[in-house]
ROGULO-855969 format. One record per residue (C-alpha): x, y, z; residue in one letter. Coordinates in Angstrom, 3 decimals. Example, Ala and Ser with C-alpha at 12.3 -4.5 7.8 and 13.67 -1.06 7.14 Angstrom:
2
east=12.300; north=-4.500; up=7.800; type=a
east=13.670; north=-1.060; up=7.140; type=s
This chain:
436
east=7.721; north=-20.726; up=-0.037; type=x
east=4.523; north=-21.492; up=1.954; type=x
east=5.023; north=-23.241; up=4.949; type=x
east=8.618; north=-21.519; up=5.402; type=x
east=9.218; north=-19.554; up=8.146; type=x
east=12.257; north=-17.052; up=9.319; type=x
east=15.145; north=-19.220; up=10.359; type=x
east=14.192; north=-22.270; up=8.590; type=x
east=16.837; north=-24.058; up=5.962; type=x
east=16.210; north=-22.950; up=2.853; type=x
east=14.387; north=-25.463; up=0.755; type=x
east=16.108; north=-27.391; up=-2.354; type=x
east=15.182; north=-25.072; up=-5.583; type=x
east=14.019; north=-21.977; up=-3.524; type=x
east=14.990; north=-19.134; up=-4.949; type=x
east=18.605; north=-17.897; up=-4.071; type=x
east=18.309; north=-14.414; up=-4.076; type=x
east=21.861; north=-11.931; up=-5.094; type=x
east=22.906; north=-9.412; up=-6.909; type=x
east=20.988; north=-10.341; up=-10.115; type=x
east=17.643; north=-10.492; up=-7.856; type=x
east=18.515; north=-7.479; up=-6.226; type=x
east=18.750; north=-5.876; up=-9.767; type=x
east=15.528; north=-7.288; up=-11.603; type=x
east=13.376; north=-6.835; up=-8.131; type=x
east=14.880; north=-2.923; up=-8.582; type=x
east=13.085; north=-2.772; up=-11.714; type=x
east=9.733; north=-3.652; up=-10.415; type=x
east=10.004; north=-2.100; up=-7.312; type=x
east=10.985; north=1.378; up=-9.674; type=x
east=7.292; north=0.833; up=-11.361; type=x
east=6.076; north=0.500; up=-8.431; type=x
east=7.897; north=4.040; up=-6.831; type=x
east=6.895; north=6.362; up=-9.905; type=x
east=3.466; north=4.567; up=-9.133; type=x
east=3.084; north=6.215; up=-5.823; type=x
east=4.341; north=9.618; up=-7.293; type=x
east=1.350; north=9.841; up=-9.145; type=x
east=-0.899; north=8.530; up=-6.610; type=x
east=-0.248; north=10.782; up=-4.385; type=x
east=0.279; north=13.531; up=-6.601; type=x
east=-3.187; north=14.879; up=-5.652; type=x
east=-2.240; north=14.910; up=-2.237; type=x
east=-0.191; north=18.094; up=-2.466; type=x
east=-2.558; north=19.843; up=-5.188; type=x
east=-5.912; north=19.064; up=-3.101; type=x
east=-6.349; north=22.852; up=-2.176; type=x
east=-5.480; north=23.616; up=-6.064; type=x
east=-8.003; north=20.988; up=-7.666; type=x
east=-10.685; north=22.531; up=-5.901; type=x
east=-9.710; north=26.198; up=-7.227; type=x
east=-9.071; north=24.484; up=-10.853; type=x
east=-12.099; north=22.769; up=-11.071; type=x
east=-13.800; north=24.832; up=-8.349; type=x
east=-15.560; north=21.824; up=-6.345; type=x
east=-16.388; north=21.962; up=-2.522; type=x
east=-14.168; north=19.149; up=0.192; type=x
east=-16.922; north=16.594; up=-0.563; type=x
east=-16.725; north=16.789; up=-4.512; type=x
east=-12.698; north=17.182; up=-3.744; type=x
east=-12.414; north=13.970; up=-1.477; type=x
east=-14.512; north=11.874; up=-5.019; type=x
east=-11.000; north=12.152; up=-6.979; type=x
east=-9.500; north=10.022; up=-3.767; type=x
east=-12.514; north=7.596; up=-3.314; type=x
east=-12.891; north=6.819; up=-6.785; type=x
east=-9.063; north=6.439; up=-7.328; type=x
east=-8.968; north=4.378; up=-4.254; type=x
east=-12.074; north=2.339; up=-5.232; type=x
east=-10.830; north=1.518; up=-8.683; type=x
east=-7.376; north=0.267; up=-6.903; type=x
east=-9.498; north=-1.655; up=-4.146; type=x
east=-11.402; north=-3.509; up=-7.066; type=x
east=-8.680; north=-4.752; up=-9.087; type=x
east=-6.829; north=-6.041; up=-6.016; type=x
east=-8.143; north=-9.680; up=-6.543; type=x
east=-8.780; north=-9.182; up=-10.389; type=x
east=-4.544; north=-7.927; up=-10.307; type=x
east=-4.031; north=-11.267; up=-8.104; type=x
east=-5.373; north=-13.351; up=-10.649; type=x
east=-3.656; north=-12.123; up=-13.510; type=x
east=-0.551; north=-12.288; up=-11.569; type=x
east=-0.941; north=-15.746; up=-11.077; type=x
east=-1.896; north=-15.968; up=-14.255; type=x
east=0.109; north=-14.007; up=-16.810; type=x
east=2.971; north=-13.158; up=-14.561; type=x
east=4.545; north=-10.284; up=-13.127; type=x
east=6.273; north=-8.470; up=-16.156; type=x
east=2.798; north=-8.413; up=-18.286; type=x
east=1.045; north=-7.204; up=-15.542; type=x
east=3.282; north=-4.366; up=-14.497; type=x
east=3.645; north=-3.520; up=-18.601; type=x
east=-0.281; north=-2.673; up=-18.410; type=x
east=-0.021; north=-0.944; up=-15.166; type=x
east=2.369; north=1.695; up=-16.291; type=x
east=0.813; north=1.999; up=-19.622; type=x
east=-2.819; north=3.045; up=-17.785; type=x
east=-1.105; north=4.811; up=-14.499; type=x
east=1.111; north=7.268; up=-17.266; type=x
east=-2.104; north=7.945; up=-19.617; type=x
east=-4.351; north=8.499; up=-16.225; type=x
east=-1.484; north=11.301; up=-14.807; type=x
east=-1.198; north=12.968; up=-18.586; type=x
east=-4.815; north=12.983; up=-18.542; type=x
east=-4.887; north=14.807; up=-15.550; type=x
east=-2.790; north=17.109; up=-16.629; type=x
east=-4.667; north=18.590; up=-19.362; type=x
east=-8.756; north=17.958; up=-18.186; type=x
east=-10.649; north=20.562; up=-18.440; type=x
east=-13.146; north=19.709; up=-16.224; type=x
east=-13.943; north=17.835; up=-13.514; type=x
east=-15.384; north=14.950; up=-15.015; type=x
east=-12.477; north=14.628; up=-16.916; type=x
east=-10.043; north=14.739; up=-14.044; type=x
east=-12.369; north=11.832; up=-11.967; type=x
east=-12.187; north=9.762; up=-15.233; type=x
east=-7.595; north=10.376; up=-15.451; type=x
east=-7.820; north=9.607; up=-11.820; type=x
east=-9.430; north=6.203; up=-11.788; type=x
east=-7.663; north=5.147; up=-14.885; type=x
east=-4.395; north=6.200; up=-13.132; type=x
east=-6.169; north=3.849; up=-9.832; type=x
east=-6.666; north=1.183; up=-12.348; type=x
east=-2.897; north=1.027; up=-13.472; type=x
east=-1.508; north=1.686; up=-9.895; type=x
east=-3.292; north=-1.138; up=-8.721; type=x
east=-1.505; north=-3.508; up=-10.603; type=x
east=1.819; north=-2.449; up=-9.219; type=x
east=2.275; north=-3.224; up=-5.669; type=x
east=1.038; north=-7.152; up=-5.533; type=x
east=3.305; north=-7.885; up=-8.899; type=x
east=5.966; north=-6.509; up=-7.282; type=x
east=5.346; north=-8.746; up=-4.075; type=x
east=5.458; north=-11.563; up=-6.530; type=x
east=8.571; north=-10.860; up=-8.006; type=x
east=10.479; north=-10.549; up=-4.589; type=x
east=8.436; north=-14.091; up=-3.939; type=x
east=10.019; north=-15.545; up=-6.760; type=x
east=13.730; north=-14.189; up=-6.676; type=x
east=14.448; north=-14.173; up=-2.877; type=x
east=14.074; north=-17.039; up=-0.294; type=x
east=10.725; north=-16.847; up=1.621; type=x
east=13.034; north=-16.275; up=4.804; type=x
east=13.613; north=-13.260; up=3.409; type=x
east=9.879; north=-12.694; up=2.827; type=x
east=9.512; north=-9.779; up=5.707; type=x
east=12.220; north=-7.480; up=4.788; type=x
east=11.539; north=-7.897; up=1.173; type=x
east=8.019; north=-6.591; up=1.653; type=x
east=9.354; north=-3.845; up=3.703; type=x
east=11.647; north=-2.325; up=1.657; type=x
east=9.026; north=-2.034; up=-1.121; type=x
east=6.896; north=-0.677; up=0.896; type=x
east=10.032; north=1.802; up=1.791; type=x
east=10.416; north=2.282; up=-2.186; type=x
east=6.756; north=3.444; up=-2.199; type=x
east=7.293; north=5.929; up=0.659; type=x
east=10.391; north=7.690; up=-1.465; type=x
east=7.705; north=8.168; up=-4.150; type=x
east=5.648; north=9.899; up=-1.812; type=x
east=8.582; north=12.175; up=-0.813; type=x
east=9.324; north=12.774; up=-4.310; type=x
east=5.726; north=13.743; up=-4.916; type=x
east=5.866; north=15.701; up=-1.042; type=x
east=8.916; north=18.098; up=-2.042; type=x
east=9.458; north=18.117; up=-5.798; type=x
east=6.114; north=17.562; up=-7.527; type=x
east=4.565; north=20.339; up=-5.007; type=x
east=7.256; north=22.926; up=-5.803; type=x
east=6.855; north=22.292; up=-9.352; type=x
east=3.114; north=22.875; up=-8.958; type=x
east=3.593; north=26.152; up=-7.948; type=x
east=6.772; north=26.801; up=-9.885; type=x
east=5.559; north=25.462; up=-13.224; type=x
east=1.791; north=25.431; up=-12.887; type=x
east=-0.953; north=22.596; up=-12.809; type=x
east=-0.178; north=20.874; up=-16.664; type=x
east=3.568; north=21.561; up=-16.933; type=x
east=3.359; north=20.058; up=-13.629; type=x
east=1.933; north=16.541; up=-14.409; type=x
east=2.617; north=16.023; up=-17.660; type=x
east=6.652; north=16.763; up=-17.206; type=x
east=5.837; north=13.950; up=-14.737; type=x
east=4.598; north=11.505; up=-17.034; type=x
east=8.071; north=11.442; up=-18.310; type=x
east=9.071; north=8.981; up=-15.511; type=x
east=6.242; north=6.355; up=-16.587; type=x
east=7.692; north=6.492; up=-19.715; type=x
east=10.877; north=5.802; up=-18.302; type=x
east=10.023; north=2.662; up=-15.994; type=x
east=8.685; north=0.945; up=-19.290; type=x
east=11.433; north=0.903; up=-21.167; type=x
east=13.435; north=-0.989; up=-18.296; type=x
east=10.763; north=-3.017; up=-17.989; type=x
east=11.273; north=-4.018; up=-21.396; type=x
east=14.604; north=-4.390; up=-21.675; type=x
east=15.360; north=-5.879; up=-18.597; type=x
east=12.540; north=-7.622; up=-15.952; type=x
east=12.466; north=-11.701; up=-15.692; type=x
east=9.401; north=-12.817; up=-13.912; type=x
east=11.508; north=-15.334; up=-12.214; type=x
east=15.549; north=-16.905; up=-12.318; type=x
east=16.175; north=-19.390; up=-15.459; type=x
east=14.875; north=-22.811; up=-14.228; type=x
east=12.339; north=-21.906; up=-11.791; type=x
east=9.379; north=-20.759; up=-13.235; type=x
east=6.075; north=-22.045; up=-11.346; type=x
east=4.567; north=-24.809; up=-13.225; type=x
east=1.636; north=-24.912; up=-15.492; type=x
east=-1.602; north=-24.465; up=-14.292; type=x
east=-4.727; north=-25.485; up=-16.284; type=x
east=-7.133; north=-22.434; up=-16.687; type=x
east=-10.713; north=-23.186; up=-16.052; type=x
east=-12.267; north=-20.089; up=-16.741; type=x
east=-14.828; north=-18.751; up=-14.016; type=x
east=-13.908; north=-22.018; up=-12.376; type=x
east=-10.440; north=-21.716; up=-11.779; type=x
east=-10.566; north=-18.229; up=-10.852; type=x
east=-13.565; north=-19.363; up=-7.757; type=x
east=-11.118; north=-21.907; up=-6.777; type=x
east=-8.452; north=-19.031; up=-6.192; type=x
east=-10.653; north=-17.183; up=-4.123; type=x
east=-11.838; north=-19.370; up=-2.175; type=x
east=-9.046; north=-21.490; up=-1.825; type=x
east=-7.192; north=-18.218; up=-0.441; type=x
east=-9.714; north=-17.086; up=1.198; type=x
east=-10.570; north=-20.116; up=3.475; type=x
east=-6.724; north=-19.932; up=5.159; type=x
east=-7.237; north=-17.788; up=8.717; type=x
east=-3.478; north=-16.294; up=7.657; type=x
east=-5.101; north=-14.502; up=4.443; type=x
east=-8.150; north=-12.504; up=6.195; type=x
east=-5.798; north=-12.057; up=9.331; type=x
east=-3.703; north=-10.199; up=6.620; type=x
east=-7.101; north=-8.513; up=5.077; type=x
east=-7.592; north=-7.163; up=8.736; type=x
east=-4.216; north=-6.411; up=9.569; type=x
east=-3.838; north=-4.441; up=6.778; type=x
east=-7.601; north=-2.735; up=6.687; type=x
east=-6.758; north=-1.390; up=10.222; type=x
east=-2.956; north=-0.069; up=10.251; type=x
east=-2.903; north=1.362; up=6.794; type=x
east=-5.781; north=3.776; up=6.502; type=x
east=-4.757; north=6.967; up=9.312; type=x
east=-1.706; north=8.063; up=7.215; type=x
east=-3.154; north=6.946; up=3.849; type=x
east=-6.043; north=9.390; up=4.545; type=x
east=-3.349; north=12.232; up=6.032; type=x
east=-0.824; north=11.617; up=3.200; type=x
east=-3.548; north=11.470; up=0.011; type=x
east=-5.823; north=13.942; up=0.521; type=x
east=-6.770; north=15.600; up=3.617; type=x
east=-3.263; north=16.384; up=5.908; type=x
east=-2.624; north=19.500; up=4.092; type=x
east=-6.146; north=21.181; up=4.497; type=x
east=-6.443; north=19.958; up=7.901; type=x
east=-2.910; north=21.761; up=9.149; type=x
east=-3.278; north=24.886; up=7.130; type=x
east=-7.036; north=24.827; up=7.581; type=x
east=-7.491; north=23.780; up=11.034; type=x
east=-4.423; north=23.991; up=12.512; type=x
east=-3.611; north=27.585; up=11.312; type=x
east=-0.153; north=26.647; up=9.712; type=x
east=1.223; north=28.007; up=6.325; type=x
east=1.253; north=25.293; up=2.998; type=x
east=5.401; north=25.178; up=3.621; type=x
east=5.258; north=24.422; up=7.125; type=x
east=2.410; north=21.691; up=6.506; type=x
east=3.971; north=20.657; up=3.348; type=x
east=7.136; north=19.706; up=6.294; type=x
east=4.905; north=17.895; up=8.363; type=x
east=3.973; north=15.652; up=5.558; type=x
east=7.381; north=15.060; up=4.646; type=x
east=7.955; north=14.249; up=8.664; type=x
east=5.314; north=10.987; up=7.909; type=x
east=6.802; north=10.005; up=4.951; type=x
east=10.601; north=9.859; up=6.381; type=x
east=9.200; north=8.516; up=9.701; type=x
east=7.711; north=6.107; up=7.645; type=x
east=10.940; north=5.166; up=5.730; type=x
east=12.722; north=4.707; up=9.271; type=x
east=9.925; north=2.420; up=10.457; type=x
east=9.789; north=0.683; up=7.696; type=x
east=13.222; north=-0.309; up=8.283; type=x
east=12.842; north=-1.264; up=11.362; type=x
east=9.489; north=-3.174; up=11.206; type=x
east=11.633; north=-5.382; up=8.546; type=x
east=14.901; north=-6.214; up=10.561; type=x
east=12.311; north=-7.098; up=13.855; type=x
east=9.598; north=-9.655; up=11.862; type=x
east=12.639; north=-10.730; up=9.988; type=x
east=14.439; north=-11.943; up=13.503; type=x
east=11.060; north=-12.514; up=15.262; type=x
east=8.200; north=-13.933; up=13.876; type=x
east=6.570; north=-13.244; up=16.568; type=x
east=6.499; north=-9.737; up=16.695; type=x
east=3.966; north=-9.011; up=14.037; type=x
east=0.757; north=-8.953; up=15.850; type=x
east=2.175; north=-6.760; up=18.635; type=x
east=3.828; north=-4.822; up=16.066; type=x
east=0.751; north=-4.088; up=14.372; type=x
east=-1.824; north=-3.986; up=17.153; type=x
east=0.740; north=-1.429; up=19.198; type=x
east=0.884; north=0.825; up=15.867; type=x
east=-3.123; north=0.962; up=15.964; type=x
east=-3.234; north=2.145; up=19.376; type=x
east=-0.453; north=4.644; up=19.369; type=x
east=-1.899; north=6.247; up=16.638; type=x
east=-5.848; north=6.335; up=17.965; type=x
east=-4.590; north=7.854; up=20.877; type=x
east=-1.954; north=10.565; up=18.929; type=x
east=-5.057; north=11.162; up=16.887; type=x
east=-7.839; north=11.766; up=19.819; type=x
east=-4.793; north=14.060; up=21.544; type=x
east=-4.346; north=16.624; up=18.673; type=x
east=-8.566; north=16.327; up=18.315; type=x
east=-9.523; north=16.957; up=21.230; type=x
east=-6.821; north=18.953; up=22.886; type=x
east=-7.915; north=22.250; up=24.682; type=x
east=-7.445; north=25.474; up=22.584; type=x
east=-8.045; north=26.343; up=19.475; type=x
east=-4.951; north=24.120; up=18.027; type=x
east=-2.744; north=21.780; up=18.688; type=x
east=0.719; north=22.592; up=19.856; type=x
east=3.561; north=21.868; up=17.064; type=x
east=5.494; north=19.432; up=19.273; type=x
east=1.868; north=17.431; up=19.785; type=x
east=1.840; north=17.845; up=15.775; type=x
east=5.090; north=16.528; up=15.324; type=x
east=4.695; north=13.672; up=17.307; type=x
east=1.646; north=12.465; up=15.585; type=x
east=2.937; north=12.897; up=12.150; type=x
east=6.298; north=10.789; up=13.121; type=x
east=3.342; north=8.209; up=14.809; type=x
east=1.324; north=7.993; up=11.487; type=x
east=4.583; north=7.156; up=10.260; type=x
east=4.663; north=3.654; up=11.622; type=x
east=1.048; north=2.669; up=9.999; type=x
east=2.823; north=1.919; up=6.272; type=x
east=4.907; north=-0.187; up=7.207; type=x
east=2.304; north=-2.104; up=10.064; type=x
east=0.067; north=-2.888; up=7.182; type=x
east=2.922; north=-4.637; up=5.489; type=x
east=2.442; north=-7.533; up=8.649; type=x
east=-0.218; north=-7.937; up=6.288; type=x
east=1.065; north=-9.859; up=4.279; type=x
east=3.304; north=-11.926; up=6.398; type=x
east=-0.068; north=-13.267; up=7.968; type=x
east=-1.189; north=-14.222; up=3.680; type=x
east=2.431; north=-15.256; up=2.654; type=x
east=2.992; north=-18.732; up=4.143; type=x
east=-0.950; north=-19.323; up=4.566; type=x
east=-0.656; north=-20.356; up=0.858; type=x
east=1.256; north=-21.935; up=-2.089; type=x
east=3.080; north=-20.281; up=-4.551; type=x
east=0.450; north=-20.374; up=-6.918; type=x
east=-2.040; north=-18.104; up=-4.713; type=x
east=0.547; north=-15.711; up=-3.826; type=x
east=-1.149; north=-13.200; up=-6.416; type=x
east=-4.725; north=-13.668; up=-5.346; type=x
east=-4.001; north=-13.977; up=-1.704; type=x
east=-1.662; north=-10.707; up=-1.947; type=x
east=-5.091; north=-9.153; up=-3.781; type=x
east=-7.469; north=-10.167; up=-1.383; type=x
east=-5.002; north=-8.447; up=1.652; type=x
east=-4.304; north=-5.220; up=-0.135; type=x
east=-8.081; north=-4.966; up=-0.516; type=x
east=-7.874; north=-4.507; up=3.015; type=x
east=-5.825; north=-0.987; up=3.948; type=x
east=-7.555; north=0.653; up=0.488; type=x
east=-11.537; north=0.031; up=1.576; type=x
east=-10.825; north=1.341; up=4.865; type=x
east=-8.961; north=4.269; up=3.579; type=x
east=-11.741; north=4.926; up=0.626; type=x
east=-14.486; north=4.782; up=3.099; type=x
east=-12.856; north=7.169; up=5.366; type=x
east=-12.042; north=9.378; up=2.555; type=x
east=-15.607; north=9.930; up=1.937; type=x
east=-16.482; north=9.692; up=5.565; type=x
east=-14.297; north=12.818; up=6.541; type=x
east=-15.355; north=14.794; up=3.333; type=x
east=-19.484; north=14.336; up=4.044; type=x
east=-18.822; north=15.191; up=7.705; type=x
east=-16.654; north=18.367; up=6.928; type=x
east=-19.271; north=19.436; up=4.865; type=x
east=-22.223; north=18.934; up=7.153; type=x
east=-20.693; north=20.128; up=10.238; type=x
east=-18.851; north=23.147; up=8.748; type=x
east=-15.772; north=22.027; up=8.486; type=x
east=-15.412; north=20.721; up=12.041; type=x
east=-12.093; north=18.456; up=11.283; type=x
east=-12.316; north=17.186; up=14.949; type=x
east=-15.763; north=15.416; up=14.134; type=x
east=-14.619; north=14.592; up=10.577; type=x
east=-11.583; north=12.770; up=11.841; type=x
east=-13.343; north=10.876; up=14.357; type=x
east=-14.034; north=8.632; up=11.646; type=x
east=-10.970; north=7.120; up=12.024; type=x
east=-11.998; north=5.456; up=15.607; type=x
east=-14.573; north=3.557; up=14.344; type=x
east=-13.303; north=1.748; up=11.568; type=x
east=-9.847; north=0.661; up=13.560; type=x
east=-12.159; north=-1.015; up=16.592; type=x
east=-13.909; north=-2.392; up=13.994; type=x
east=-10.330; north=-3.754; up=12.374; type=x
east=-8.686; north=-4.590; up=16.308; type=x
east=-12.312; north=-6.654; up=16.771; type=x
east=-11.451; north=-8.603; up=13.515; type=x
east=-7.453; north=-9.194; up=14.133; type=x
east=-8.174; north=-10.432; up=17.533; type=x
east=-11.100; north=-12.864; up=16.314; type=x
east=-8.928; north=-14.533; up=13.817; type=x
east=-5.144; north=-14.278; up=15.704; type=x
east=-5.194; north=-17.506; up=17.263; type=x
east=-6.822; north=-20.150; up=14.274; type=x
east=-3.881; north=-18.414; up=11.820; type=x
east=-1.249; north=-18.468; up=14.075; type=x
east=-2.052; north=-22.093; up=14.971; type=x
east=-2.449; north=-23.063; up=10.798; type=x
east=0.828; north=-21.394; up=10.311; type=x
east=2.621; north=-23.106; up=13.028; type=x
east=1.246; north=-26.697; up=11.765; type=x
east=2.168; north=-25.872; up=7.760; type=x
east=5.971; north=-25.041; up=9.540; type=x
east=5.953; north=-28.528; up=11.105; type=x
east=4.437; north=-30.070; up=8.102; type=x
east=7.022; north=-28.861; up=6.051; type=x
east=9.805; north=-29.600; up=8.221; type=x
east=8.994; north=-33.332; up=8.198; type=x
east=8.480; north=-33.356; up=4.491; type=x
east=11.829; north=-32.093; up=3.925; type=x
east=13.708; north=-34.685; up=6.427; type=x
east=15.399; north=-37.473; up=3.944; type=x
east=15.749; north=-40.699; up=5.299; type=x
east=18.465; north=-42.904; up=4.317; type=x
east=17.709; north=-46.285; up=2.625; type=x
């Protein structure tokens, strides 16, 4: 609940959390996994698109941006009808588009036809991650805000893995439409639990009624969410620690080991795999610390940005012709740590507002991570094809747009930290009963 911080009582009617949360959270958080599959799908069939549909890195990094920029759009669109319809509705549509957009892909026959499966897949995936925020929001106490978070984010990593080691063995197994279609299947699968099983919230605690103004209602939202220092502290937060490994992970870390680092598709493909579990463990971590320590999550997040701008400038600019594996390694397991740093996010945006913006102020913050990583997306494919494919140039991309981020975060730290702390004491004296 807003105002609620880690180690607080919990409030009369919050949310209690258990086995029966853990179960119908598991539902949404499986939409949200098979939802990451196919994002990432293209990820380990980037060097194959552009033989299929014979494009150059610029034309190849469009299926990325445009995903991206679809999913970047919806984000306060999603929030809305979040808040609005609720979280089962919501995720219903999202598999529905996400599973048409990956069959689609599986049988274009031309490259306007794959960007046009891709953003409709961008459309549904963006409707995932925020609803299942909301659902954790609304079956676990907001103590348990942090971890929740984290462990979806954790759920979103396995689908990467999954989409890492199975979907690029089938790839080449299989071939390109056995391939994505036979994936497919698994959309199909999370909507029939959905179905059959998802409550938007336990029996008795639904949020109450809220009149819908039309274009009115939905300026209020924004603006309402968008005026708390805790929700663009979240937008920044997020903008800055997400984008390294979304931009390694999605599209360009396998052409920039095999191609520029001189190391075969299996031995990349591991390297990838190395981010994703390092980002599992983190994720775990990052959890059990905010969880514990509130205030850990700037430092958290401001020490992942600088590990990872100086692991990146160390493999770009070191002295031969590549970088040595163990400098390789070492980055990947840093990149790692950004996932689950751009979850702080959203404990910056989570107790700067009421239950009723959770959906629009979870939008607005996811925005964040997905702009950065679309315009880096197209910033690395221009410059790779202008300079040749010079990756260290490309990649230098990624400086700019995190000092940009750091100037932001800093800016805005100390008027969100100092609203959150005075929402805490506000709430602790409107909970105090006294005696008549």
């Amino acid at each position: 609940m807003s105002g609620t911080l880690p180690g607080d009582p919990l409030p009369e009617g919050a949310p209690p959390g258990g086995r029966r949360a853990l179960a119908v959270w598991g539902i949404g958080v499986s939409v949200y996994f098979v939802a990451v599959i196919f994002r990432t799908s293209l990820g380990v069939a980037g060097l194959d698109a552009a033989d299929r549909f014979d494009v150059g890195a610029s034309a190849l990094s469009t299926f990325s941006i445009l995903q991206l920029l679809v999913y970047a759009g919806m984000q306060i669109p999603v929030g809305l009808l979040v808040d609005r319809l609720g979280t089962k509705k919501v995720l219903g549509i999202g598999v529905v588009l996400f599973t048409a957009g990956q069959l689609g892909f599986a049988f274009s026959p031309s490259y306007g036809m794959a960007l046009a499966s891709r953003a409709l897949l961008g459309c549904g995936d963006a409707m995932t991650f925020i609803s299942v925020l909301r659902l954790g929001t609304r079956w676990f106490p907001a103590r348990r805000g942090p971890l929740v978070a984290q462990m979806a984010g954790l759920a979103g990593m396995a689908g990467n893995l999954v989409s890492t080691l199975v979907l690029s063995r089938l790839l080449h197994g299989i071939g390109w439409t056995a391939a994505f279609a036979g994936s497919a299947v698994a959309g199909l699968v999370v909507f029939v639990l959905l179905l059959l099983f998802l409550k938007d919230h336990p029996e008795g605690q639904g949020p109450a009624p809220v009149p819908h103004r039309g274009a009115v209602y939905v300026r209020r939202q924004i603006a309402a969410s968008w005026r708390e220092p805790g929700t663009r502290l979240g937008l920044w937060v997020h903008f800055t620690t997400q984008f390294p490994a979304m931009v390694f992970l999605l599209l360009w870390g396998m052409p920039f080991l095999v191609e520029a680092q001189g190391l075969s598709r299996a031995t990349a493909g591991e390297l990838l795999t190395l981010v994703v579990l390092s980002n599992m463990a983190f994720g775990l971590v990052y959890g059990q610390v905010i969880a514990r320590h509130h205030g850990a999550r700037l430092p958290l997040a401001l020490g992942t940005v600088g590990a990872t701008a100086v692991l990146w400038a160390a493999t770009l600019v070191y002295p031969a012709d590549t970088a040595p594996m163990w400098l390789l390694v070492v980055l990947c397991a840093v990149l790692g740590a950004c996932g689950p740093a751009s979850m702080i996010g959203f404990d910056f945006a989570r107790p700067a507002n009421p239950p009723e913006r959770q959906g629009t102020a979870s939008g607005i913050t996811n925005m964040g991570g997905f702009v950065a990583s679309m315009t880096t997306l197209f910033a690395v494919g221009v410059l790779l094809d202008a300079t040749g494919d010079d990756y260290a140039v490309a990649f230098s991309s990624v400086f700019v747009l995190q000092a940009l981020g750091v100037t932001q975060i800093l800016r805005l730290r100390r008027r969100a930290v100092r609203r959150e702390r005075e929402r805490s004491v506000a709430s602790r004296v409107s909970s105090v009963h006294v005696p008549v």
